[in-house]
C-alpha positions in Angstrom: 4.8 -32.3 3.0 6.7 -33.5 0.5 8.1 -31.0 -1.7 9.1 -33.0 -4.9 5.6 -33.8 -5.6 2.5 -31.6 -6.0 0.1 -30.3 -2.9 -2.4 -31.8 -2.2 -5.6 -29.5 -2.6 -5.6 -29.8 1.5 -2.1 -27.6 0.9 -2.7 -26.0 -2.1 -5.4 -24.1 -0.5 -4.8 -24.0 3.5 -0.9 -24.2 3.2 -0.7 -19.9 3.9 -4.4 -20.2 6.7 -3.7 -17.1 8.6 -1.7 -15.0 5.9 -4.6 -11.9 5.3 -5.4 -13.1 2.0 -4.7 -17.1 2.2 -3.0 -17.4 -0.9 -3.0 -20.9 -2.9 0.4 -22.8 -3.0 1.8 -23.8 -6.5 5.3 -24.9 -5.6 8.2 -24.7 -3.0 11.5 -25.9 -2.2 12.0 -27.8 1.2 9.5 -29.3 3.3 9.1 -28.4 7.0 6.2 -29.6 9.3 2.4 -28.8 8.2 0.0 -28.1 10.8 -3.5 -28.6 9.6 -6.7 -30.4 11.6 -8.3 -32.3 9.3 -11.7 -32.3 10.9 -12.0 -28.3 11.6 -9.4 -26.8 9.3 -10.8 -23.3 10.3 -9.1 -23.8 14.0 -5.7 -25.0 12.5 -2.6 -22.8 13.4 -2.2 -20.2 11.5 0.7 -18.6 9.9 2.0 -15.3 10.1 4.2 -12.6 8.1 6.2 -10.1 8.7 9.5 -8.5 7.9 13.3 -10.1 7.7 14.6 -8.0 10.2 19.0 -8.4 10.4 19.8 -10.9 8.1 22.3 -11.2 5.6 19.7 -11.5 2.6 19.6 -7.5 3.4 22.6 -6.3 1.8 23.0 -8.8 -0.6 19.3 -8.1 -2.2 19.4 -4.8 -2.3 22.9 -3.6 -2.6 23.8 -2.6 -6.3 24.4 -4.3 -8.5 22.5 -7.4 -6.8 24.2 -10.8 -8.5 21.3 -12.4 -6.8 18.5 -10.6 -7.5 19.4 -10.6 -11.4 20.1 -14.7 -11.1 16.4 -14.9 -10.2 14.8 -12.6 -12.5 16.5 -14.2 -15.1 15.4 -17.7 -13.9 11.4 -16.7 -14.3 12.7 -15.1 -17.6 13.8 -18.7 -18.5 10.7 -20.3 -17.6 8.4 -17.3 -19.3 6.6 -16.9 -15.9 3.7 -14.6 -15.5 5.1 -12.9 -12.4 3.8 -9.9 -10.4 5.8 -9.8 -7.7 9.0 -10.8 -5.9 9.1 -10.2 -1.9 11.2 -11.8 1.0 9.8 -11.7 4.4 9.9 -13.9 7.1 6.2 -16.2 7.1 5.7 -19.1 9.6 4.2 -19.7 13.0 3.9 -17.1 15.5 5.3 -20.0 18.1 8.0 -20.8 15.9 11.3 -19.3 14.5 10.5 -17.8 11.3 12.2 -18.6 8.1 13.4 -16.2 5.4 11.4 -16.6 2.6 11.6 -15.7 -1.0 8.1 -15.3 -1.9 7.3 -15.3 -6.0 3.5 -14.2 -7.0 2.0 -15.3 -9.9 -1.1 -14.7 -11.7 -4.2 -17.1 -11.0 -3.8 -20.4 -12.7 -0.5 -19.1 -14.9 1.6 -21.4 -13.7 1.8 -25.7 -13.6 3.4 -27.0 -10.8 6.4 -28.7 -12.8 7.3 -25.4 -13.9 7.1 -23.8 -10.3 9.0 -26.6 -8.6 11.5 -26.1 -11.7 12.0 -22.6 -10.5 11.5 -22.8 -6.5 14.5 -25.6 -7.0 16.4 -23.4 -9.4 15.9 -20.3 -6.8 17.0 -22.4 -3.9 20.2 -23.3 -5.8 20.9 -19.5 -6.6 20.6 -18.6 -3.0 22.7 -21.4 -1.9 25.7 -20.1 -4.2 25.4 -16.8 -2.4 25.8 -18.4 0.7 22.0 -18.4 2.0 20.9 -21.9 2.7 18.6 -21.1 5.2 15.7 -19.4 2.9 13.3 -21.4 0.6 11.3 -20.1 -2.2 7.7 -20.0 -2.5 5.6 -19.5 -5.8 1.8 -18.8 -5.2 -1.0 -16.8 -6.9 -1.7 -13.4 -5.2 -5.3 -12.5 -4.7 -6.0 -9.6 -6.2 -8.5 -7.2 -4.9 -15.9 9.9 12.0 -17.2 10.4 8.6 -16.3 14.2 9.3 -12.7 13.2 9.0 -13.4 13.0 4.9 -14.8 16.8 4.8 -11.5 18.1 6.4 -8.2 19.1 5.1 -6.1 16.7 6.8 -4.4 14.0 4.9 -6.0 11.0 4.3 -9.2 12.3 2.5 -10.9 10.1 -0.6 -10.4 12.3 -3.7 -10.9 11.6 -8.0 -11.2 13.0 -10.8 -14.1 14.6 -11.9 -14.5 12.6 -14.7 -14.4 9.6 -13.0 -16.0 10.1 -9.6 -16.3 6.6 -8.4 -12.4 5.7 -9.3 -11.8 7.0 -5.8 -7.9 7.6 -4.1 -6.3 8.4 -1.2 -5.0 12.3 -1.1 -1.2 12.5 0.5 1.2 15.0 1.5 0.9 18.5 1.1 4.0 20.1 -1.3 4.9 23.1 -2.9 7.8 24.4 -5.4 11.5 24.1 -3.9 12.4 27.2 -1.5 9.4 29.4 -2.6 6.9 30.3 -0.2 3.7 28.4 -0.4 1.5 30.2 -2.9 1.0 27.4 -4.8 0.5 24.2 -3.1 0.4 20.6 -4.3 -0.9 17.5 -3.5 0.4 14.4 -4.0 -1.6 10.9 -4.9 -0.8 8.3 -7.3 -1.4 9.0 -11.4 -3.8 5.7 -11.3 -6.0 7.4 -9.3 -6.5 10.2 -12.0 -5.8 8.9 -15.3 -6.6 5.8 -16.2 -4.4 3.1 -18.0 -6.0 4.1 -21.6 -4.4 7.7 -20.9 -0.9 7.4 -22.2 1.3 10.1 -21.8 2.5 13.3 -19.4 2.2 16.7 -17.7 5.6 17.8 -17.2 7.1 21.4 -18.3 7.7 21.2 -21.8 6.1 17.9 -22.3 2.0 18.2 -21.9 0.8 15.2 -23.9 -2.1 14.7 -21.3 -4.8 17.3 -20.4 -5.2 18.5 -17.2 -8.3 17.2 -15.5 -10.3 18.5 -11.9 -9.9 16.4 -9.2 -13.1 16.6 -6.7 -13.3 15.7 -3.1 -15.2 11.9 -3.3 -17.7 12.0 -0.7 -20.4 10.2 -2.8 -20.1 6.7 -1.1 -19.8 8.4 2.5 -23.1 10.1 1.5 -24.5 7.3 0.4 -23.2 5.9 3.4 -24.2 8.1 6.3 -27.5 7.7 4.4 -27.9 4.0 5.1 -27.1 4.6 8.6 -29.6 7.1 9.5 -32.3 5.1 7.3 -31.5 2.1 10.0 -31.3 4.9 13.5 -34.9 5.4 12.0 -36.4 2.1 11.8 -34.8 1.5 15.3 -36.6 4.1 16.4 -39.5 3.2 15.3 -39.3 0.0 17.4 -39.4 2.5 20.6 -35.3 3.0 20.7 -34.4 7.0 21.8 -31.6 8.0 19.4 -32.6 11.2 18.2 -29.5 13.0 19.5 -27.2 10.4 17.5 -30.1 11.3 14.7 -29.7 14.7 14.5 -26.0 14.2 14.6 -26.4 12.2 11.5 -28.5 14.5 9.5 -26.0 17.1 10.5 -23.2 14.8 8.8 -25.3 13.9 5.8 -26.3 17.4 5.1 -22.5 18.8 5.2 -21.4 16.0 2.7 -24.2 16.7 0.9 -22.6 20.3 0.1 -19.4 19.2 -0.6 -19.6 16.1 -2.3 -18.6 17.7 -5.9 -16.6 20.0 -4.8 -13.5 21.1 -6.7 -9.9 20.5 -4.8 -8.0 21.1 -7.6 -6.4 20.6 -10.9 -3.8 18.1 -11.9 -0.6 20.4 -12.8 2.0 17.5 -13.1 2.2 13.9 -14.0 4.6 11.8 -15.6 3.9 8.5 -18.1 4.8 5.3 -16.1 8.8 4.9 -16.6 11.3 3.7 -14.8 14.0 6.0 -13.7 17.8 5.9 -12.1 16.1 5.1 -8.5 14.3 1.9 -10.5 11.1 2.8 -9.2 8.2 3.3 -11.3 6.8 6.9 -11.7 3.2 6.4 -10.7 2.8 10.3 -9.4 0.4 13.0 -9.7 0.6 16.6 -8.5 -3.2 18.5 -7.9 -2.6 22.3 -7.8 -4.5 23.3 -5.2 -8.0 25.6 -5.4 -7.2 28.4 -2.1 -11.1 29.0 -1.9 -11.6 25.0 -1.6 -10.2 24.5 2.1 -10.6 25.2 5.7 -8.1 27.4 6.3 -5.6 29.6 3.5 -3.0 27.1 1.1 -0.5 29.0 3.1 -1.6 27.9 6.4 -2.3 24.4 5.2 -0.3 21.5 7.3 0.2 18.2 6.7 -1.9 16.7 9.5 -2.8 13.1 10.1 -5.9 12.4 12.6 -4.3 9.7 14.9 -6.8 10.1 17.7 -9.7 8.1 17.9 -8.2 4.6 18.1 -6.4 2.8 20.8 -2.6 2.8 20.5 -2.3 0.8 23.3 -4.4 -2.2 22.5 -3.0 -2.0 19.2 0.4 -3.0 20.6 0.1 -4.6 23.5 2.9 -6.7 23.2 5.0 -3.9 22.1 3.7 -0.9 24.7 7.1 0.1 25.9 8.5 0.9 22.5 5.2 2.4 20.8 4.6 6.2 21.2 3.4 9.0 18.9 5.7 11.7 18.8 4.8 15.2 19.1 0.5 14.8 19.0 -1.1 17.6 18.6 -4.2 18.6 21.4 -6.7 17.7 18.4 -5.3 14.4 18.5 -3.1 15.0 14.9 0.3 14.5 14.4 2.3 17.0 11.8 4.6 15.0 8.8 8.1 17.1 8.7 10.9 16.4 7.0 11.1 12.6 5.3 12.7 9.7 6.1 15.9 8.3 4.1 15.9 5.2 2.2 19.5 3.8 3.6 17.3 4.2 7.4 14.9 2.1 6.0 17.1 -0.6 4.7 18.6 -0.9 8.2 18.0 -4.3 9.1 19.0 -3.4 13.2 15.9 -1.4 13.3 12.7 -2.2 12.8 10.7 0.9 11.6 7.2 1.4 12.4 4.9 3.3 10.1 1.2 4.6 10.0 -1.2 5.5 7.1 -4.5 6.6 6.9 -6.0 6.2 3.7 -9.9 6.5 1.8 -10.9 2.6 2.7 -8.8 1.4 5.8 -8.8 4.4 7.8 -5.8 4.9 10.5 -3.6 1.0 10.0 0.3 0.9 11.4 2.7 -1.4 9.3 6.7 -2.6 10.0 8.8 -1.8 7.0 10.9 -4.9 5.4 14.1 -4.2 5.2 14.3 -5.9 1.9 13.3 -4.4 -1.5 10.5 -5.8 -3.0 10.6 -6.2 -7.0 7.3 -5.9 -9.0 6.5 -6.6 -12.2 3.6 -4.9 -14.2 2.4 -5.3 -17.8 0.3 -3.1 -19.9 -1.0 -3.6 -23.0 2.4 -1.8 -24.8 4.9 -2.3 -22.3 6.4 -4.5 -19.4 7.8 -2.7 -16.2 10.3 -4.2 -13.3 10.9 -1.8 -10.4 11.6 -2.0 -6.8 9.6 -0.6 -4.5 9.6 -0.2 -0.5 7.6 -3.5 1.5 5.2 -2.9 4.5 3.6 -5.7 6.3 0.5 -4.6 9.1 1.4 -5.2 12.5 -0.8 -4.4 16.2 -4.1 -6.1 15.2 -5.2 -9.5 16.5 -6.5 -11.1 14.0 -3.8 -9.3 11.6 -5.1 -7.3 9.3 -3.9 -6.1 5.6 -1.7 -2.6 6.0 -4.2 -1.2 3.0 -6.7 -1.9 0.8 -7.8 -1.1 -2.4 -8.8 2.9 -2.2 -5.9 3.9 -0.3 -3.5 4.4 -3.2 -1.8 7.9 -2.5 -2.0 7.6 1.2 1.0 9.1 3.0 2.9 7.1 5.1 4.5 8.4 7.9 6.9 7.1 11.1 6.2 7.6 14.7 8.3 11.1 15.0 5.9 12.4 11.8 8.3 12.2 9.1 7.4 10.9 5.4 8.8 7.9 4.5 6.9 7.6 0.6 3.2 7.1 -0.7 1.1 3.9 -1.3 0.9 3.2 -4.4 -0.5 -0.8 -4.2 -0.5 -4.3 -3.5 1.0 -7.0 -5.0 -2.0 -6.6 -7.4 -1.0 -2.7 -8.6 -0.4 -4.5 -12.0 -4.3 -5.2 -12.6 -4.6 -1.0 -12.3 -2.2 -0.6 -15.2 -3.7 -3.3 -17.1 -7.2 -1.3 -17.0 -8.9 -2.8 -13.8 -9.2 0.4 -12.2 -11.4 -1.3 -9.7 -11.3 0.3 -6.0 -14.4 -1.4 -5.1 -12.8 -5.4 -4.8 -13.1 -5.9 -1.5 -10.4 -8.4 -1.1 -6.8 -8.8 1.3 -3.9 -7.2 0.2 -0.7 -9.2 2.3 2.1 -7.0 1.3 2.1 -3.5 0.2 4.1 -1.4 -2.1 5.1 2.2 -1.2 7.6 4.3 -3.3 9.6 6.1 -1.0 9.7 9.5 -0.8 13.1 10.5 -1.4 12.7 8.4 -4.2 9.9 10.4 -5.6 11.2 14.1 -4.7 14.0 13.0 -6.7 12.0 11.6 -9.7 9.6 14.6 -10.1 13.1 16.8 -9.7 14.7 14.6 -13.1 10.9 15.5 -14.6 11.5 19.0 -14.0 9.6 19.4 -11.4 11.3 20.4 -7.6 9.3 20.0 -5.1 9.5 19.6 -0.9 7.6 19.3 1.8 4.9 22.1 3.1 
């Protein structure tokens, strides 16, 4: 593949076949070996991502201030391109080495290929200065897109606001007020998921330009959903199929969403406008007061549980068995978040750090954090935000799978010994939320996603005003 000319449509649309949500090529800086069968391009190899791992890209990316990372935002500056994303992972074949790559998302059709191979060329010359002549730069368009676990008070659960029922969430980690005992407890999920991008403004002390609003537990499409399925049980046994234990089971499920599908959780208490603070992440954070009379158990015996059981850790990582083990899981098959992890251990390029998330659409999905920050770029209709946020590519499914998907926003994500390491807050598509897509129903792939970590966001809601920790 020649590199100084345009792709073919052949490239252009099976140059990334295996990535989770095949992205289209517009332009790129070297040329290495393109395995594609004509005749059944279905059963070509397929490529694979995943994180950079020790390299010296690490510290040279992320440490501040980054010469290089400033060189290439000001070279899509130059070239006025519509941008959503910058991330550098390693993508190739699984057989192969992987190279670095520097991997630049634009929006659909923004972006000739002149201009791209201006900038993949003008990229691979910045890198080369710093001494990195073995990453290229890519520029393509990113595609943007039990039941009885969701009536519990675990983490994990679909939530919204009651306003707008079907803009469904993820709810994450329980808090409460720095060193007070937990009378009032919190929990945490992103502010797209309860205000929408029309809703300018804040809920901070001293500063309540935005109403509070209820937020509701969102059972509605698991209703509607356990609804389908018994409708189906039934016309299978009318074909002479017993299955009225798994029947009443169902009827038993429907009727207990049934009760709680409206109920209230909570009240948003705190949020703040999207701004970019002194960690340069973007404040995309929302605090729900919690109702005591709207849960299993008392707020103060609320934990932060995540249901792990259920799916097979082993077949998940074959390949990786010694090294994979939940730590500390609990006889109901939960593990407890305590304590969070710190952003310099997640930076480490000697370690690679595996995380889990359970969130309203995925369910239970396990992820490798890139050591690398990602930088993202969103617009509204008033204002243009760059930030960094943490990178998590899915690992231990086979086909790979996407870490999230639209729904999951808020979702806590956790490490093997159950500490928090931040929240999800998107994909490489967030941007669309903040320009008023507010769509949770696109089913498509999500290849990389954005998580603020938390000790970036106890320390943001702390310069709001508002000091929180973990329950």
């Amino acid at each position: 593949m020649d590199f100084q000319r345009p792709p073919t449509e052949l490239e252009r649309n099976w140059f990334y076949n295996g990535i989770p949500s095949q992205p289209k090529l517009v332009a790129r800086s070297s040329s290495p070996p393109f395995r594609f069968d004509v005749d059944d391009p279905r059963s070509s190899d397929r490529k694979a991502l995943t994180v950079v791992g020790k390299h010296a890209i690490v510290s040279t990316w992320n440490d501040e201030p980054s010469t290089l990372r400033n060189q290439i935002l000001g070279i899509l500056t130059r070239q006025n391109v519509d941008w959503s994303a910058i991330d550098i992972l390693r993508i190739g074949y699984a057989d192969e080495e992987m190279p670095v790559i520097v991997s630049i998302s634009v929006l659909t059709d923004t972006l000739p290929w002149k201009t791209g191979n201006q900038v993949a060329s003008d990229c691979r010359k910045a890198l080369v200065e710093h001494g990195l002549d073995d990453q290229d730069a890519h520029d393509y368009p990113p595609q943007h897109r039990s039941y009885m676990y969701q009536l519990s008070d675990q983490l994990g659960t679909a939530i919204a606001s009651k306003d707008e029922p079907c803009r469904e969430g993820t709810k994450g980690i329980y808090l409460r007020r720095t060193g007070s005992q937990p009378a009032e407890i919190f929990a945490l999920t992103c502010r797209h998921v309860c205000y929408s991008s029309s809703e300018e403004g804040s809920r901070l002390p001293g500063e309540e330009t935005l109403p509070g609003k209820p937020v509701i537990q969102a059972l509605k499409k698991i209703h509607d959903k356990l609804k389908c399925r018994l409708e189906t049980y039934r016309k299978k046994v009318a074909c002479g199929v017993d299955l009225s234990a798994s029947i009443a089971r169902l009827q038993g499920e429907t009727h207990a969403a049934n009760d709680v599908m409206y109920r209230i959780i909570g009240e948003v208490a705190y949020t703040s406008d999207y701004v970019v603070r002194t960690s340069e992440c973007l404040s995309d954070w929302c605090l729900i007061r919690l109702e005591d009379d709207s849960h299993e158990r008392r707020l103060s015996d609320l934990p932060n549980r995540v249901y792990i059981g259920g799916d097979d850790l082993k077949s998940r990582f074959s390949d990786r068995e010694p090294t994979i083990s939940i730590q500390d899981l609990q006889d109901d098959q939960t593990i407890q978040i305590r304590g969070i992890v710190a952003v310099s251990e997640l930076q480490d390029p000697k370690q690679e750090r595996i995380v889990g998330m359970r969130g309203r659409t995925s369910g239970l999905r396990f992820g490798v954090v890139n050591q690398v920050k990602s930088v993202i770029r969103r617009v509204t209709s008033s204002r243009t935000f760059v930030s960094l946020e943490c990178c998590i590519v899915a690992v231990g499914d086979n086909p790979p799978r996407e870490f999230t998907q639209p729904g999951d926003s808020g979702a806590c994500v956790f490490d093997l010994a159950g500490r928090a390491v931040g929240m999800v807050t998107g994909g490489i598509s967030r941007n669309d939320v903040l320009r008023g897509g507010d769509n949770y129903d696109l089913d498509v792939a999500v290849d990389v996603t954005c998580a603020t970590p938390m000790e970036w966001l106890l320390a943001d809601m702390k310069a709001c005003g508002v000091s929180m920790e973990i329950l």
